[in-house]
C-alpha positions as CSV (number, residue, x, y, z in Angstrom):
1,X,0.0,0.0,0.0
2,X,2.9,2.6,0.5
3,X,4.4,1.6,-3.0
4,X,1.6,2.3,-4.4
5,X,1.1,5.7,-2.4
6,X,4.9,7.0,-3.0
7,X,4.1,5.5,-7.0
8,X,0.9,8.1,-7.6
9,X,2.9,10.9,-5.4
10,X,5.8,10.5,-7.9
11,X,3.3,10.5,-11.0
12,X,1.7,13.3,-10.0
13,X,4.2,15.6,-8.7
14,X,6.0,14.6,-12.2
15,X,2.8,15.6,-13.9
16,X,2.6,18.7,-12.3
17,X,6.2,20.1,-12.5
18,X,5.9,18.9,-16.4
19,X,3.2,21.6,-16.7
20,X,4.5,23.6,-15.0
21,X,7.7,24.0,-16.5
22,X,5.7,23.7,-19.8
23,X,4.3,27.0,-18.9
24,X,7.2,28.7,-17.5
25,X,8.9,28.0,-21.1
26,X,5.7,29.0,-23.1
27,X,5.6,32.4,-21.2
28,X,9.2,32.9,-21.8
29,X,9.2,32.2,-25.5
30,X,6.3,34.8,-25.4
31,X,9.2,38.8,-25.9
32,X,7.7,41.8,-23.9
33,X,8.6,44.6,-26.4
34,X,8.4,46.5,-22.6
35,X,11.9,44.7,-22.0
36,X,12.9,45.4,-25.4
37,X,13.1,49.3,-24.6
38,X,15.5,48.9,-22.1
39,X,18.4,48.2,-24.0
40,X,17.5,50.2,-26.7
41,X,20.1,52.9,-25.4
42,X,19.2,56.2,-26.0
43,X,15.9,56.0,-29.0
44,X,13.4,58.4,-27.7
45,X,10.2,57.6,-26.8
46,X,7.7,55.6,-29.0
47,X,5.4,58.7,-29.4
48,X,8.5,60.8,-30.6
49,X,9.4,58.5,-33.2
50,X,6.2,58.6,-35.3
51,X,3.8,60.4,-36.8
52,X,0.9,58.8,-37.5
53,X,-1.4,59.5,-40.7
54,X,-4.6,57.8,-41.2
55,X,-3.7,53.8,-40.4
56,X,-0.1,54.8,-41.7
57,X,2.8,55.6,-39.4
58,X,5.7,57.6,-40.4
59,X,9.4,57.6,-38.9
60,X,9.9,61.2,-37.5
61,X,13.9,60.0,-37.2
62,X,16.5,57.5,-38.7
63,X,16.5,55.4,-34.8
64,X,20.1,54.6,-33.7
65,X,21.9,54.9,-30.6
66,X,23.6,57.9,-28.8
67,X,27.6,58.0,-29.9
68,X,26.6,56.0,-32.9
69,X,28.3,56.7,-35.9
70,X,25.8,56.5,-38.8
71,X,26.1,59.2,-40.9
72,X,26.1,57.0,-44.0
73,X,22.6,55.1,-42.5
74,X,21.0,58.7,-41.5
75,X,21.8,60.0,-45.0
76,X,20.2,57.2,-46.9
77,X,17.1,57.1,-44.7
78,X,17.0,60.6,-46.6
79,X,18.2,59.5,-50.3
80,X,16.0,56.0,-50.3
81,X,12.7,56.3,-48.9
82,X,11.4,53.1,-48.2
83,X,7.6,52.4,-47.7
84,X,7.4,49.0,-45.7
85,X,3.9,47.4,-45.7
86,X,3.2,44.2,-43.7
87,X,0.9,41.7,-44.3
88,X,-1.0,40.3,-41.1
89,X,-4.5,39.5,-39.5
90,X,-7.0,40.5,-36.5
91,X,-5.9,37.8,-34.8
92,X,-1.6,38.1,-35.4
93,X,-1.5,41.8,-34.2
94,X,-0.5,41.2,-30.5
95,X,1.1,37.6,-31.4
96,X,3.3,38.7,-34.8
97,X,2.8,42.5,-35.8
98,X,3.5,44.1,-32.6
99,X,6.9,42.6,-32.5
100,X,7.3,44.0,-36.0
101,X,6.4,47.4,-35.3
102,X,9.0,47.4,-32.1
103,X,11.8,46.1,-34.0
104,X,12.9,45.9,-37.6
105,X,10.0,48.4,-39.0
106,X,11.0,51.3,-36.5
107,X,13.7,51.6,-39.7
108,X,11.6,52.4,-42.0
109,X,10.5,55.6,-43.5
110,X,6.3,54.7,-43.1
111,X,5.3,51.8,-42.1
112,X,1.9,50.5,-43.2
113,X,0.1,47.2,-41.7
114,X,-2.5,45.8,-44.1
115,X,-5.2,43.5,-42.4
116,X,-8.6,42.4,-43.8
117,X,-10.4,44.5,-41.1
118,X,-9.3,48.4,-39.7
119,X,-7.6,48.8,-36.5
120,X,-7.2,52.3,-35.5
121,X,-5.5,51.6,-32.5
122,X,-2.7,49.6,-33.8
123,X,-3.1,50.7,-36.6
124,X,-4.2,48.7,-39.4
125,X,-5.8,49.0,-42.8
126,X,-8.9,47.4,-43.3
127,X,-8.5,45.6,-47.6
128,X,-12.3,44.1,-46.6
129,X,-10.7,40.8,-47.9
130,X,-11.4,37.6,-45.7
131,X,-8.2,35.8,-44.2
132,X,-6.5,32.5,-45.2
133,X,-3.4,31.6,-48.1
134,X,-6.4,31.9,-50.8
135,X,-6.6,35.2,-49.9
136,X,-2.9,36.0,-50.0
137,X,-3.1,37.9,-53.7
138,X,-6.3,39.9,-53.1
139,X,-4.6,41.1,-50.0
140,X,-1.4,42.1,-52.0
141,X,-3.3,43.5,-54.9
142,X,-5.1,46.0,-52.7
143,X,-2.5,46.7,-50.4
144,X,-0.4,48.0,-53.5
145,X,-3.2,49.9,-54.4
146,X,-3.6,51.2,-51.2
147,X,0.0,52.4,-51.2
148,X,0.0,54.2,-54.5
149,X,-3.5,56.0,-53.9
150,X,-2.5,57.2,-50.6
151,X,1.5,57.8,-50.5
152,X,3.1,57.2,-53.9
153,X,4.4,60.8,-53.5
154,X,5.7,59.7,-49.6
155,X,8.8,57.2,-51.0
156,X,10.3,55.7,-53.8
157,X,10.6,52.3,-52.9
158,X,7.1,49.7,-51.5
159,X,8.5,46.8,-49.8
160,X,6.0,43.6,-48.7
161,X,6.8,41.4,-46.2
162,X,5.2,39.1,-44.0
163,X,4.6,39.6,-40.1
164,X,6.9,37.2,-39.6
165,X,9.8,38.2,-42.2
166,X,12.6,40.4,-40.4
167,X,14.0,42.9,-42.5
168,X,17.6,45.4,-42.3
169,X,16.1,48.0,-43.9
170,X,19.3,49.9,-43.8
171,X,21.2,46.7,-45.7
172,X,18.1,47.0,-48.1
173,X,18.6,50.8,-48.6
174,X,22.5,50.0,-49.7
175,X,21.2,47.5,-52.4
176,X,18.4,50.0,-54.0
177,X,20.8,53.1,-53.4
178,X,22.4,51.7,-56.6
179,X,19.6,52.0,-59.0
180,X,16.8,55.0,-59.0
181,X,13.1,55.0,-58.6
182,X,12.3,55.5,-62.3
183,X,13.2,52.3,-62.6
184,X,10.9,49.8,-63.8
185,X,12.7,46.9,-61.1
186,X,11.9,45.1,-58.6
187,X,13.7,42.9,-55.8
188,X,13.5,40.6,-53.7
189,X,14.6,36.3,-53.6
190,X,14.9,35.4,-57.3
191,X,12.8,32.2,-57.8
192,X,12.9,30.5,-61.7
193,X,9.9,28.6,-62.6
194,X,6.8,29.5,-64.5
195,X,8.1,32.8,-65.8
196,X,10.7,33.7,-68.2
197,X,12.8,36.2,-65.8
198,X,11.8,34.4,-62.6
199,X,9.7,36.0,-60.0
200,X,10.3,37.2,-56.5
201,X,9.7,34.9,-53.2
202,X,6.9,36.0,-51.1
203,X,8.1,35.1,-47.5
204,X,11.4,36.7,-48.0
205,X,9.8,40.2,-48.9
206,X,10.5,42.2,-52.0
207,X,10.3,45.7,-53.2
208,X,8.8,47.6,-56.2
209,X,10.3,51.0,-57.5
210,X,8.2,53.9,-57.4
211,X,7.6,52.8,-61.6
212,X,6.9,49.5,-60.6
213,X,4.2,50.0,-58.5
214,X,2.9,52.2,-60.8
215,X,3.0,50.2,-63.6
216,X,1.1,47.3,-61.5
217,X,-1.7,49.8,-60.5
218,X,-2.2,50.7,-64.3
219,X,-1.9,47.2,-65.2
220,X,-4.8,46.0,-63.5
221,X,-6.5,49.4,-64.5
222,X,-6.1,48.3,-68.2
223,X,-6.9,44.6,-67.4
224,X,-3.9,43.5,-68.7
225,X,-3.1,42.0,-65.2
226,X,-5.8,39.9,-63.2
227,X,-6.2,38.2,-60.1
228,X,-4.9,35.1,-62.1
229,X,-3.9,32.9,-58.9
230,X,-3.6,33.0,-54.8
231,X,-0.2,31.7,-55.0
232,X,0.4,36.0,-54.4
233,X,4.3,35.8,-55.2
234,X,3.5,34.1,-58.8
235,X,0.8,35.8,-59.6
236,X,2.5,38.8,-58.9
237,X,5.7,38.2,-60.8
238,X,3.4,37.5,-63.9
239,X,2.0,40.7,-63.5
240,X,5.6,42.4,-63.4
241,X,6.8,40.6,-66.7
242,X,3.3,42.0,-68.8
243,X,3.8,45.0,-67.7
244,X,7.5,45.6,-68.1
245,X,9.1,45.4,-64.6
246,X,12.4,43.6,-64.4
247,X,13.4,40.8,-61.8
248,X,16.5,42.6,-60.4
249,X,19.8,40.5,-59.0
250,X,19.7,41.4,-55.4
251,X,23.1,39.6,-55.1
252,X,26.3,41.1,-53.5
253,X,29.5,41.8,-55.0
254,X,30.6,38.5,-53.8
255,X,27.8,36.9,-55.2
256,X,26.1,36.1,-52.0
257,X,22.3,36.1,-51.6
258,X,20.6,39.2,-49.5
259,X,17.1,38.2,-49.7
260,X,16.2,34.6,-47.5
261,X,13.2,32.8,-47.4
262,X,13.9,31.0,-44.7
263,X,15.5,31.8,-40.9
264,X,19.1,32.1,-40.8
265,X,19.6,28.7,-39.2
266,X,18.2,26.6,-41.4
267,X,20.6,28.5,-44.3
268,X,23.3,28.4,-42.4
269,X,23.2,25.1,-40.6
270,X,20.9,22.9,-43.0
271,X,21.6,20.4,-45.7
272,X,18.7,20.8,-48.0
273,X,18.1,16.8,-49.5
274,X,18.7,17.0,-53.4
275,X,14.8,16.4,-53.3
276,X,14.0,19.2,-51.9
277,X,12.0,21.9,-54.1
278,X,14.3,24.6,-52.8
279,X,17.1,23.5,-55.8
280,X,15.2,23.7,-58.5
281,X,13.5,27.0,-57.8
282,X,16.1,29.2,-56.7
283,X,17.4,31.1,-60.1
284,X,21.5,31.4,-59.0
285,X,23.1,29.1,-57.9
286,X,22.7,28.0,-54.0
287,X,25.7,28.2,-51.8
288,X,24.6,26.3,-48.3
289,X,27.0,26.8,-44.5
290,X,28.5,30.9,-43.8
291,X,28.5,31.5,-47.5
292,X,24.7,31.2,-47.6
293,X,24.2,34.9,-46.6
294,X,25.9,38.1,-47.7
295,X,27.1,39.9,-44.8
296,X,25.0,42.8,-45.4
297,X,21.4,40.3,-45.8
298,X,18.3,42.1,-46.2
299,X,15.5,39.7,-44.8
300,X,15.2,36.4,-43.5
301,X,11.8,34.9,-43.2
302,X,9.9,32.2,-40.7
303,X,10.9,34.7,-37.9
304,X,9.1,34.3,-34.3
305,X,8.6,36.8,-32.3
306,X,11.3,36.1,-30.0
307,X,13.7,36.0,-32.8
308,X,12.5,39.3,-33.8
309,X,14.3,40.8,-30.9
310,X,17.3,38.7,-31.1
311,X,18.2,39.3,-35.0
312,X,17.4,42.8,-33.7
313,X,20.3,42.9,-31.0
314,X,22.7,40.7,-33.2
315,X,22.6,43.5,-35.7
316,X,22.7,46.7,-34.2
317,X,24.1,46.1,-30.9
318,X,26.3,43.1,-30.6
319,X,30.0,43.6,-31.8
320,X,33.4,41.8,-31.6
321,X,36.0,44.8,-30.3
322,X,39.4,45.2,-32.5
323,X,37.9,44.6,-36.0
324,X,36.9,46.2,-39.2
325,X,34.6,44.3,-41.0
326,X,36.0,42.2,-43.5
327,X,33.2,42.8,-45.8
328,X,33.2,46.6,-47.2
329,X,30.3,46.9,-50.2
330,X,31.3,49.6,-52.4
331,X,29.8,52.9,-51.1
332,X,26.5,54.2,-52.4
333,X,27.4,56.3,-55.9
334,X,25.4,58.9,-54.2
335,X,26.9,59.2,-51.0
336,X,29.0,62.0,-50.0
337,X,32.0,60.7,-48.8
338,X,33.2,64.3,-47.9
339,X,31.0,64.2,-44.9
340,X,31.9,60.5,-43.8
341,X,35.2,62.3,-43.6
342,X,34.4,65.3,-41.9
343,X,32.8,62.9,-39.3
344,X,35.4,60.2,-39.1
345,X,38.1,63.4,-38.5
346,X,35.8,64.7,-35.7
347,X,35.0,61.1,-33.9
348,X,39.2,60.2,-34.4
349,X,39.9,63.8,-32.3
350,X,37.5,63.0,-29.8
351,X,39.0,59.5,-29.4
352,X,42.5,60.3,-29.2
353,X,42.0,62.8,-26.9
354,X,40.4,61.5,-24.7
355,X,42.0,60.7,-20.9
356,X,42.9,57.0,-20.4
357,X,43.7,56.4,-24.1
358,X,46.5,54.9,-25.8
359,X,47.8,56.8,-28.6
360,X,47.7,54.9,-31.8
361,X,45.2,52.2,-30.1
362,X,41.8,52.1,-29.2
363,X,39.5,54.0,-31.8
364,X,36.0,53.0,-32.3
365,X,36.0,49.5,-32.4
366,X,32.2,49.7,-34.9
367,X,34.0,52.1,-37.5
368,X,35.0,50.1,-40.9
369,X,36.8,52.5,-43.4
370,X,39.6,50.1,-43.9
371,X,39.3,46.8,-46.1
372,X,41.4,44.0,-44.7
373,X,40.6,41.3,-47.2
374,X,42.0,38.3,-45.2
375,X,39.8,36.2,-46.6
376,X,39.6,35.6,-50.6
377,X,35.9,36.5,-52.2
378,X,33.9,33.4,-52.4
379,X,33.0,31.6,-56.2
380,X,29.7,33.0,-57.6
381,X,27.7,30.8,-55.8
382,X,24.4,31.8,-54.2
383,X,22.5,31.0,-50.9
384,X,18.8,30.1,-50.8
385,X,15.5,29.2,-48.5
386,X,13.6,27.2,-47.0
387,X,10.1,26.5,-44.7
388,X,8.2,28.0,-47.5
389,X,6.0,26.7,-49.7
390,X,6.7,27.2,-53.2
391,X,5.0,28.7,-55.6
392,X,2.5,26.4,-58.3
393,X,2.6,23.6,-56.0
């Protein structure tokens, strides 16, 4: 009789520390943007950081830290105005787009989120589509709409992305910076199949030029595009090639991918089976371990929220002291280096003056003017994605 006492004591104190620590974990897989704002070291307040117009919200200031050198990232917020609109749901606004709107899309010059019913709170704008992955094109054709009615004359660049893609919006600025928004391009994760110049992946997020977009409004104005398919991605690259948009390479200068579909793990750390669809739709060649990913990647995609937070640290906060970066992309044609060296001579004074410092040591341990190419450019090979599913199938 005591075995079998001390037996259902045992079972169920294991059954309730099981759930118990089941719910510990769940809670702390669950990010508090709250915390979020304590490291955020010197952003202002939310309220001083946007404007809000109509269910739109627009960046009052480039966000970076105090001290921060960024004079390059403050003058392209300027130059390449990006529109960002993200495509969520009623019921992802407190599980998925909140973390977006504390985190990557505080980067961007508006920030729109497109939902099939109105929030004004959040706020959202109401398409008056239902939910669900049918409803995945209407939601995009509108939203574009949306964007061109409303604030066409706000940016030069309309970037998609899912509420769970997380985007550098500064490393996408560097890769438009090269091309103008009278451009009939687009970019994004070149895919190959069922089009002639391939199409763009949906979950990794891609951007239309200012011509672009209006070329797609006036296509479906003239009928010559239609809401032909819900797989939105195709449908939509079908629509670009009618109308005249080209499939830009989005591609470094080492040939690394910028654009992922998947979450950097998986590209990093995965070894995709020859089976898998993932080979046969990506349009360059895929590159799979570090040289997945070019050092200054755009958007990686599956992203939860807790995730959001850490990419988020990993990229604008974490640093390993005493290097330059061995990666240096050539600097935006439109960029005046003049200043960067106005404010490289300023910050070098202020360092080598200052008490407790070693002359010809220290410096700013984030600055990267010099090139120390230690390690040879990788072969032309490209990187690719994953957890999605394709396209026509």
């Amino acid at each position: 009789m005591t075995a079998l006492k001390s037996r259902v004591s045992f079972c169920a104190g294991f059954v309730v520390g099981t759930f118990t620590l089941y719910m510990f974990l769940g809670q702390e897989k669950t990010p508090n943007p709250s915390r979020f704002d304590q490291f955020r070291g010197g952003h202002e307040e939310e309220k001083n950081i946007w404007k809000k117009d109509r269910s739109a919200l627009f960046n009052l200031k480039h966000p970076h830290h105090i001290g921060e050198d960024s004079g390059m990232a403050d003058e392209l917020f300027k130059k390449v105005r990006i529109l960002c609109w993200v495509m969520t749901g009623p019921k992802n606004l407190e599980t998925k787009a909140r973390h977006v709107k504390s985190t990557w899309s505080r980067h961007c010059n508006v920030i729109v989120f497109m939902s099939s019913v109105e929030d004004p709170h959040f706020p959202t704008v109401g398409l008056g589509t239902k939910e669900g992955r049918d409803q995945l094109y209407w939601k995009t054709i509108r939203a574009f709409h949306y964007a061109y009615e409303h604030y066409r004359n706000e940016a030069d660049w309309f970037l998609k992305a899912d509420d769970d893609t997380y985007v550098i919006v500064d490393n996408l600025r560097w890769v438009l910076s090269n091309h103008t928004p009278e451009e009939p391009i687009y970019f994004g994760r070149r895919f190959k199949p069922y089009t002639k110049q391939g199409y763009m992946s949906g979950g990794a997020g891609y951007v239309l030029s200012k011509e672009a977009l209006r070329r797609y409004v006036e296509g479906f104005q003239s009928k010559v595009c239609t809401h032909t398919s819900s797989v939105e991605d195709l449908a939509l690259g079908q629509c670009m090639e009618k109308v005249g948009v080209l499939a830009g390479d989005t591609r470094d200068t080492w040939h690394r991918e910028t654009f992922h579909p998947f979450v950097p793990e998986q590209h990093l750390t995965s070894k995709f089976p020859k089976s898998f669809w993932y080979w046969s739709y990506c349009y360059y060649p895929i590159s799979e371990g570090p040289n997945c990913c070019s050092d200054v990647s755009v958007s990686f995609h599956y992203v939860d929220p807790l995730n959001m937070y850490l990419i988020e640290y990993y990229t604008y906060h974490l640093r390993a002291f005493g290097y330059s970066y061995r990666y240096q992309p050539p600097a935006p044609p439109a960029y005046n280096v003049e200043q960067l060296g106005s404010l490289d001579a300023t910050e070098e004074k202020e360092v080598w003056t200052s008490p407790g410092k070693e002359q010809g040591r220290g410096g700013n341990p984030s600055r990267t003017d010099k090139r120390h190419d230690i390690d040879p450019p990788p072969p032309p090979a490209a990187r690719k994605e994953l957890p999605a599913v394709p396209a026509g199938r």
